[in-house]
N, C-alpha and C positions, 0 to 999 in steps of 0.2 A: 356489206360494202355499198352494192346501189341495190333496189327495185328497179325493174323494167316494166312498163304501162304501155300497151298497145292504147292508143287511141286514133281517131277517124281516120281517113285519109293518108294509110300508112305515116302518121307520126305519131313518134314514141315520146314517152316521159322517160326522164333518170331520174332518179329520187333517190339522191347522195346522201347514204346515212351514217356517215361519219360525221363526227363533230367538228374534226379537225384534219385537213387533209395534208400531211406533212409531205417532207421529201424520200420518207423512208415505206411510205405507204403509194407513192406516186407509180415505177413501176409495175406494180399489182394491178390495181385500177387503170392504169393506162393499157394492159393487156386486157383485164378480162372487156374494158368495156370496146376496144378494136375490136375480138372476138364476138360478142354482140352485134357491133354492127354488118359485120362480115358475115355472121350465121344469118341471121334474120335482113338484110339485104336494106338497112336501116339507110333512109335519102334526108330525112328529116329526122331531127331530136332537140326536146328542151331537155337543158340540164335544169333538176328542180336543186336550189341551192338552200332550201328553208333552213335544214337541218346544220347548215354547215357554221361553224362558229369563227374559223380560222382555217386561212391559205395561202400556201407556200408560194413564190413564185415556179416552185415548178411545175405544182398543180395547177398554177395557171396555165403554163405551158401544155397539160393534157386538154384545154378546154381549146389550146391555138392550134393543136395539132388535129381535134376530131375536127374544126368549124374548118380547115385546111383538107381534109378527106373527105369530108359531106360537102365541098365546094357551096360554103359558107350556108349549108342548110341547118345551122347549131345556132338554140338560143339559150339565152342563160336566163332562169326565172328566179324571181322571192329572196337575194340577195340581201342578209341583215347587212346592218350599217357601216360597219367594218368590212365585209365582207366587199362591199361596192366601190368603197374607199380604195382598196386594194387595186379592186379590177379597173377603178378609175383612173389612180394614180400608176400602173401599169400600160396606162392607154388600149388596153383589151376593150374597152365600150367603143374605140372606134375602128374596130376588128368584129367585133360579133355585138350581137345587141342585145342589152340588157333589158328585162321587164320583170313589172315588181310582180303580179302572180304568174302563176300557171298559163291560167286564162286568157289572159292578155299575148302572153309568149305565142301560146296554140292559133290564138285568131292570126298574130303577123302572118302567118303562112299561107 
């Protein structure tokens, strides 16, 4: 479902490896990755979105709900082109901040 990546500065990666995150897969992943945050005590996280092909609006909704619990410490990285379309046309980019790699996500912090 995801990888979790400690990296520096207590901020994690998520590396979403699903293709496609529907509505029927959205309370799964909306749990285990609350859970996640709540064990490991996570203040920062990029979601990495390489992998993902396709997303629901209510998967968009788990991305408005973590960047709403980490008190807007949620980025969203590496978005294909539909993918951003979505999050664009959603107005999520002026909710949490989109960046096209990893890289770039990690430094905003």
């Amino acid at each position: 479902m995801f990888q979790l990546i400690e990296q520096e500065n207590d901020i994690y990666v998520v590396k979403i490896e699903m293709s496609e995150v529907h509505t029927l897969d959205v309370p799964e992943l909306k749990e285990k990755l609350q859970q996640t945050i709540i064990s490991k005590g996570i203040k920062k996280m990029v979601i990495d979105l390489s992998n993902v092909k396709m997303i629901t609006s209510s998967g968009i909704g788990i991305f408005l709900n973590i960047n709403q619990s980490l008190k807007s410490g949620l980025r969203l990285a590496a978005p294909n082109q539909e993918v951003r379309k979505v999050l664009e046309l959603t107005k999520v980019t002026s909710v949490i901040k989109v960046f096209d790699t990893n890289e770039m996500a990690l430094q905003s912090f």
